[in-house]
Every structure is written in C-alpha cells, then in structure tokens.
N, C-alpha and C positions, 0 to 999 in steps of 0.2 A: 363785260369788263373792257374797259379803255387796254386796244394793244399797247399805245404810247403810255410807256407806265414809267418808265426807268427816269430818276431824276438825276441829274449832275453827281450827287453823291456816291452813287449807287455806280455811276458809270467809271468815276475817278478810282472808287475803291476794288472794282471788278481790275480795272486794267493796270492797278498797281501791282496787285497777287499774280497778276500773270507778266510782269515785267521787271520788279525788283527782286533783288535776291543776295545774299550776305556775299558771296562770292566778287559783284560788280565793287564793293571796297575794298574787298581783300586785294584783288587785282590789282586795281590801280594803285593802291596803295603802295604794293609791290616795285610798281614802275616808277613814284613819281612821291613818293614820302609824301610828306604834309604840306607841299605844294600844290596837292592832288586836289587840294577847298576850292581853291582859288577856279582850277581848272572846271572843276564840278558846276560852279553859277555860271561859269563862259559854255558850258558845252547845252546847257540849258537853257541860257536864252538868246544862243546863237543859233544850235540846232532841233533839241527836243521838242521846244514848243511851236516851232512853223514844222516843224516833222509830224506833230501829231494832230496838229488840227490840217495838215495837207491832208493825210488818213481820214479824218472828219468828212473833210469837203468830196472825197473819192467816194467814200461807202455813200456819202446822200446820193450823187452822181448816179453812182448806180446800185440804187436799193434791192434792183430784183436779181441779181446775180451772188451766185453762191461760191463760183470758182476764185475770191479772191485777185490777188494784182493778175495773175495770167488772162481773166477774165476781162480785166481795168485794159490791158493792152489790147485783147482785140477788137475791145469796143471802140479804141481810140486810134488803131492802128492796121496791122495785117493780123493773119494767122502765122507765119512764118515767125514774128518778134512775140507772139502771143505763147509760140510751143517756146521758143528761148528763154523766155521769162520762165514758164513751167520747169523749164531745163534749170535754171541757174536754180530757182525754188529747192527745187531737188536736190542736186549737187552740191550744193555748199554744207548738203548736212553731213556729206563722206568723213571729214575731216570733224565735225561734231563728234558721229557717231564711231570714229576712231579716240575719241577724249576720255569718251565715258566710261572704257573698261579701267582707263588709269586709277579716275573717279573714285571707281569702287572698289580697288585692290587697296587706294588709301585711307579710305573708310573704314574698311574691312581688319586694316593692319592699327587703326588707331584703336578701335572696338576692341579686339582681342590683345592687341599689346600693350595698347596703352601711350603710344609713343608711335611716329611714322617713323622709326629706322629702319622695317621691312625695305622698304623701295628705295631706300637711300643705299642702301648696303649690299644689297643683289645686281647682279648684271645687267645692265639694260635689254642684251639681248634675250635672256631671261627673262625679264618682267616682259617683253613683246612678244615672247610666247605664250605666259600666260596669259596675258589680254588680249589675244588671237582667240586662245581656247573660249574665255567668258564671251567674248563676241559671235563668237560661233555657237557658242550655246545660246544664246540669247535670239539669232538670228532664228536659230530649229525653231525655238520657245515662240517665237513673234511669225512664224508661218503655219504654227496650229491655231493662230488667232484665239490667245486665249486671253478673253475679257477680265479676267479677276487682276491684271497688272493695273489696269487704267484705274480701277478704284481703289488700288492698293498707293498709285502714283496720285494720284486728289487726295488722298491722306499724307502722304510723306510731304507735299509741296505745302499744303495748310501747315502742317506740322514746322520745314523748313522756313517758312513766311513770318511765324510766332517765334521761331529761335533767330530769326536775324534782327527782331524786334527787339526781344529780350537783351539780344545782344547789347545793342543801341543805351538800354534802360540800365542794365546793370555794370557796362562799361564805364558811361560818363557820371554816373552816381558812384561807383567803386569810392573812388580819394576822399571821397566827403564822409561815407559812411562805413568804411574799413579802415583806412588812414593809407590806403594803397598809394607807394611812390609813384609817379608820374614817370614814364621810359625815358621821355624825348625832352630834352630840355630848350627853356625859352618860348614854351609854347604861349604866353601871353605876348608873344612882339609879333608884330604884324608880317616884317621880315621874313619868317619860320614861310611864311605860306604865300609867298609870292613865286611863281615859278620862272625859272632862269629860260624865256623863248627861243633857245637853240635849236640846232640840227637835232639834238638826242630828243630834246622834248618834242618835236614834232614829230619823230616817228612812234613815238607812245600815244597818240591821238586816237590810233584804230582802237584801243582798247575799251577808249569812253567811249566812241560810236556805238563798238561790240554791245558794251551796257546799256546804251538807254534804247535801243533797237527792239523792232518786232513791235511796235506799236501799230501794224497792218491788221495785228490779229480784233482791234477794238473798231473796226470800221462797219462791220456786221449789225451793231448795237445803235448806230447812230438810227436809225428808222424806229428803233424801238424808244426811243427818247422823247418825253414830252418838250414840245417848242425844240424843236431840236438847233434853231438859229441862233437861239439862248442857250439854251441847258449845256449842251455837246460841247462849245467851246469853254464855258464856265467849267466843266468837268475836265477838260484836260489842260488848261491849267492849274486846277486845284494839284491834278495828280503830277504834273510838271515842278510844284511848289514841293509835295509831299516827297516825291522821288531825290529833289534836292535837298529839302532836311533830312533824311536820313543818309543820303549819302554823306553830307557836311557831317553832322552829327558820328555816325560811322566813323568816315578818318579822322575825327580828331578824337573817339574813341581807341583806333588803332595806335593812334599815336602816345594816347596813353599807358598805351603795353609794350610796344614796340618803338626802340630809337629808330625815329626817323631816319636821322646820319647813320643810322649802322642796320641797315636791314638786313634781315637773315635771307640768303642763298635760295633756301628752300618755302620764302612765305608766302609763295602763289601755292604750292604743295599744302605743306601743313598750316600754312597762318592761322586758317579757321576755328581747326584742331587745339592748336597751340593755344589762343585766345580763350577758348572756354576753359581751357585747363587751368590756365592760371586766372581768369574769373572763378574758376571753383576752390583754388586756394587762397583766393583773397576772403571769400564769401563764407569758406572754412565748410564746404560739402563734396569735399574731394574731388574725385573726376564726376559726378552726376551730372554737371552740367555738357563734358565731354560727351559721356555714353548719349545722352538723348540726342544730341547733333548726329555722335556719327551711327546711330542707326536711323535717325530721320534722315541723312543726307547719303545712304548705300541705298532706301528703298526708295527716297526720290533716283539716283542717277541711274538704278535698275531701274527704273519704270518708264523713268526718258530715253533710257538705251529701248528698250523693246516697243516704245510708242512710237520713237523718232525714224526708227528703220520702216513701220509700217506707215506713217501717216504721209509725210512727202512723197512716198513712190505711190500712195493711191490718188494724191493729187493730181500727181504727174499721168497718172494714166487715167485717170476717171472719164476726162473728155479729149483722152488720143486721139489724135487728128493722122487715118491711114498715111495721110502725105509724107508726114515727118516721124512718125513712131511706129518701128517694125511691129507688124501683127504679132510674131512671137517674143516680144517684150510683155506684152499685154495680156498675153494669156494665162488665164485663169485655172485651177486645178479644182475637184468638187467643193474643197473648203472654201472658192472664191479666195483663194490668194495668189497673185501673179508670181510665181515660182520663177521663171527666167529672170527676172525683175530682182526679184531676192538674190540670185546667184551673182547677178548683177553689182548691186547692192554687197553681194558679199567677197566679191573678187575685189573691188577698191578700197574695202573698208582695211583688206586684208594686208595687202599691198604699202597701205600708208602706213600701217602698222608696223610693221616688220622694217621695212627699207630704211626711215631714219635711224633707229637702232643700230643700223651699222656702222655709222659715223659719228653718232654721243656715247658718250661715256659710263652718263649715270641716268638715272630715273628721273631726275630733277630736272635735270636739262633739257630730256624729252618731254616732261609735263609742260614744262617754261614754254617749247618751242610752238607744242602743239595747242599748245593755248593761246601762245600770237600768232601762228597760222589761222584758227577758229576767227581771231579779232579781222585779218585781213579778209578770209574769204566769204564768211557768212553776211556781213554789210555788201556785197556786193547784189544783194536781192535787195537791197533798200533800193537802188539804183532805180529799177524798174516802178516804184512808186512814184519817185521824184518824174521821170518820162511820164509817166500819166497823167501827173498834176501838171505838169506843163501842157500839156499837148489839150487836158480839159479849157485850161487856160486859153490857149491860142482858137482853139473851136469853141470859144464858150455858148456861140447860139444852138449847136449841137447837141449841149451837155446843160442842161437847165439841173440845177441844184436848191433843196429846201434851205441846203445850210451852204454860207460862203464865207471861205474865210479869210477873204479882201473881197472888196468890189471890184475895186480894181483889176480888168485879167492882164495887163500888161507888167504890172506891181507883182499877181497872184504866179506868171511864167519866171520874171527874175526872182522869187522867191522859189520854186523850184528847182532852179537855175542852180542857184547859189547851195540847196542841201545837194544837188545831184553832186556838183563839184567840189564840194568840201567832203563827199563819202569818199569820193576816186581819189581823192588827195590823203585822203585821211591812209584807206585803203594802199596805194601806189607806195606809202614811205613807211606804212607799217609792215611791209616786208625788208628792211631793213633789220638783221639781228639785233638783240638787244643785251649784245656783250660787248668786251673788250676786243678791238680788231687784236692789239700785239700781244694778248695772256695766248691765243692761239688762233692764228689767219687761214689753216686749215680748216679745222671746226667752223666758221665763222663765212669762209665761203662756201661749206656743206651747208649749212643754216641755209646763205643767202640763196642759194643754188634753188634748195625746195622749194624756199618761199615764192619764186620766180614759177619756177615749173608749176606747180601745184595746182594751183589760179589756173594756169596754163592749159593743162593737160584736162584739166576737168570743166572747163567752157567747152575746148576743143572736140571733145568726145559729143558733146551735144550737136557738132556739125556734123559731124559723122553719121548721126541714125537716119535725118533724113536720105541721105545716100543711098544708105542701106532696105530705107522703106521705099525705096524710087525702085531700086533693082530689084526687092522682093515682087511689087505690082506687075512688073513685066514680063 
C-alpha cells in the first residue's frame, strides 16, 4: 500500500478538528461584537494562510524529524535556541493549564445548576482554591500516567467539534424556522461589521492569533500526502476557507442571540452555555441541548487538563540536552514519569492560580483575564516557526524541500518576516487590559502589571536551568 495516501481533503479536515473549536467565536465575539466578520477574512488572509502553508513547507524541510519546531531550530540554527524553543514550547502551556480548572468548575456549575451563577456569586479567592485543589488532583491523576483520559478526551473533542457545528446549523436557521427575534439589530447594513481600527481594537488582535494558531501540529502529515506540491497547499487552503465560514457564520450566529451593542459582562464565561440554552428554548427541548455541551465540554477540558500537563513536559525533556536541562528535571520514577518536572509543573501552575485572585474581585474577571493572558503568551511559540521558515528561506541550498510555498526565498524570508512581526505585535498590545482605565486604575494596573511580568518571568526561568545545568556538571 502506497504510504502517500492522505489527499487534500483528508488533510484539510484532520487539521480543522484539531484547530477549530466553538470557544474561538465565542471569544472574539466577546471582544469585538459583530465587527469580529470583518476581522475574521483580514486575519485569514493576512495571517492563517501564509502561517499554514509556512508549516507545510517546515514539515517537507524536514520529513525525518519527530521533535517538532525545537527540532526545525536546530537544524537551522544552535542547540542553545533549539532548548529555548523547547522552553517557550513548554511554558506558555502554565498559564493554559492554569485556565482549565476555571473550565471545568463552569461546566460543572451549568450541568448541575442549570445557570453559571456558581462562579459569579463566590469569591474569587475561593474559586482559586478550588481550582488549585482540581489541578492538583489532576496533576497526582496525570503522573500515574493513566491512559483511559486520552480516549475519553478523543471522545469529548469529536463530541465538542459536532456541538460547535450544530451550533452554527441551528443558530443561523433558528429565525427562519421558529420565528426567533434577531438579538442585534441592523444586521443587514454593512455598517454593523466594519470595525472602528483603533488603539482598543488593536489590542484584541492576540485573541484571533490565539485562534487560528497551532497549525505546527499538521506539519507531520505533509510527507504522508499524495503529490504533496499540490495536494498540501490545496488542503490548507480549503481548511483556511472552512475555518473562515464558520467563524463568519458563527458570529453572525452570536449575534443573532446576543446584542452586539450590549454584551454581556460574563460572555467569554457563560456565552457558550448561555447560547445553547436559549437554542433549546427556541427549538422547545429545554436545556438538552445545554446538558450535551456542558458534559462534552467538562470531559473535553478534563482530558486537556491532564494531557496538556504531561505532553509538553515530555517534549521538553524527551531530547534534554545535559548542557542546558538539569539531570534532575529529567529524571524519571519506575512509572517513567519525570516527577521533579511535575513539581515543577505544579509550583507555577499553583502560583498563577492563587496570585491574581488577590487583586479581582470576581470569577469573571479572572476567567476574562486569564483568558487574554492565554491569547498573549501561548502565540509566542508561533514565533519560533516563523525563525525557521525564514532562516529555511535565507539557506535555501541547505534545506531542499518537496513542497514550497513560494519559489521565491527572498519573497518566502519577507513572508516570515512579516507573520514573525505581526505575532510580537499582536502578542506585545494584547497585554494591555481590556477594561475601563477610570471604572478602576488600580485593578487595571494589577491586570497590566501580570500581563507584563508573566511573559516575563516564564521566558526568564528558561535561562536560568542552563545555569543550573553548567554548575550541576562541575
């Protein structure tokens, strides 16, 4: 049997299920009402689609390599920028896997209550202990390495993938075939969905990054592609198209439920929740459509919490380099799990937990925050794709590729160029709070304080192990 089996279809629809997700509408929607259309076609074919065929052209590059971009750097660079890359890889998931306990407290509270006023109505510092305790359990759960989460999380994500569909289908059909009111009005003027290119809007940028990102993980597949010169790029444009209709489609579903001009406080929290609920009373089958999200969307963000804590640190250490990662990071216990690593792992996750809670108020405003912390720091591992596709670029007689996605390598380095500098830019102003400075300038420089630090603290910590590995050698 032919290995080159995978056709364009096959590739587009693989790296959509692992890239789209109901949450990237609800978000932005959040931020940017029904302006968010407009933004969605610019961020698509300014950035997604030279971002995922740059990924195309890396995985042909280097077919025989398993280690992903840390791999892409050392081939193209040192070992020294190769463990950084491994490092940022890693690190940006802290702040992830500080999200997911929120995740699943409001899953959990819409399932059984019906309603998220659990987390709205409890004290934040409160809800950061209990999402301390679920992360710590989770962290024990994910160092006896027990496999029955990962198939339980390939069921909840298929599961989540067909409700963000569904969403889509019975949202923008609702008006037609229930007589449901429209939320937002004037949505037939063009007006409605032009967005106002200010200072505010630009710092909501990181969030569409945040979504259409991780497209590194489809670079594997290119070798498996028939004609892959053809098929590869034809495939991620399809999915480039796909990703943009249902985003499009999406918010102007949201805005069918939701006034645009009057968003609710809490619809990065509950929107999701909220949405199917009143899908189900238009549709007239009560919460049903509710309960199936939020128990698909507590065993999805359980299974991401307990996959996300072990897979990045086994990357990060799978081909530790003595130089720069202390032996005792690395070591292994009989179960083959790197226990120091995990404590590791669970002193920062701990940390970021607890510490904002001391300067928000409510629940809401800690999901808000840590949710645009997420958007600024985890795009900063795109960074290290964009360094490789340039530098392929710049040594192209080094880097012989099946598939290219310019000829050009001087065209192929300014096109690197330009996603490298539009992530930093995106990333650098999406630390800017995304509240009112005068409703409260305290809050607001606590926000901007983290946002700073955070990035900060968790690059920094990665210069630090070589150190440490220099003076354990000696």
């Amino acid at each position: 049997m032919n290995e080159k089996q995978l056709r364009w279809y096959n590739i587009s629809l693989m790296a959509f299920v692992s890239v789209w997700g109901l949450g990237n509408v609800v978000n932005n929607y959040a931020q940017q009402g029904l302006t968010v259309v407009v933004s969605w076609v610019l961020i698509m074919l300014l950035y997604f689609v030279p971002y995922a065929l740059s990924v195309g052209q890396l995985g042909s590059t280097f077919k025989e390599s398993n280690g992903g971009v840390s791999s892409w750097i050392k081939a193209t660079s040192t070992k020294r920028l190769a463990y950084y890359a491994a490092w940022t890889y890693w690190v940006v998931h802290i702040p992830y896997l500080a999200q997911k306990p929120q995740g699943i407290l409001v899953a959990l509270s819409w399932l059984f209550k019906g309603n998220g006023s659990f987390v709205n109505t409890v004290d934040a510092k409160i809800i950061s202990v209990i999402c301390l305790v679920i992360f710590l359990f989770f962290l024990w759960i994910a160092s006896k390495g027990l496999t029955t989460l990962k198939m339980i999380g390939n069921m909840a994500g298929t599961a989540m993938f067909v409700m963000s569909i569904l969403f889509i289908i019975l949202a923008v059909s609702a008006p037609a075939m229930t007589g449901a009111q429209v939320a937002t009005p004037n949505m037939t003027s063009v007006a409605t969905y032009i967005p106002k290119f200010n200072f505010a809007y630009l710092t909501t940028i990181s969030m569409l990054v945040f979504a259409v990102g991780g497209a590194e993980k489809i670079s594997p597949y290119v070798n498996n592609t028939k004609n892959p010169a053809k098929e590869f790029p034809k495939g991620m444009i399809v999915l480039a198209g796909m990703v943009a209709l249902c985003a499009l489609l999406g918010s102007i579903a949201m805005g069918m439920l939701f006034d645009a001009n009057n968003i609710p406080e809490d619809l990065m929290v509950n929107g999701a929740y909220e949405a199917f609920q009143r899908l189900g009373a238009f549709y007239g089958v009560g919460n049903v459509f509710l309960i199936f999200y939020a128990v698909a969307n507590a065993l999805a963000q359980i299974s991401a919490l307990a996959f996300s804590i072990d897979a990045p640190l086994k990357i990060l250490l799978a081909d530790a380099d003595p130089d720069f990662i202390p032996e005792k990071l690395s070591q292994l216990n009989k179960k083959g799990t790197p226990t120091n690593g995990y404590a590791l792992t669970g002193v920062l996750v701990s940390i970021l937990i607890i510490i904002p809670s001391l300067g928000m108020g409510n629940m809401t405003e800690l999901y808000r925050w840590l949710l645009n912390l997420n958007s600024v720091v985890m795009p900063l591992r795109y960074l290290w794709v964009f360094l490789a596709f340039m530098w392929i670029n710049k040594y192209s007689e080094r880097f012989p590729s099946d598939y290219k996605f310019v000829k050009n390598n001087k065209i192929g380095y300014l096109i690197g160029l330009w996603c490298f500098a539009f992530t930093a830019f995106a990333c650098f102003l999406g630390m800017v709070p995304k509240k009112e400075f005068a409703a409260d300038p305290k809050a607001w420089f606590f926000e901007l304080t983290l946002n700073i630090l955070t990035p900060i603290v968790l690059v920094a910590l990665g210069l630090i192990l070589p150190i440490i590995a220099k003076r354990n050698k000696k």
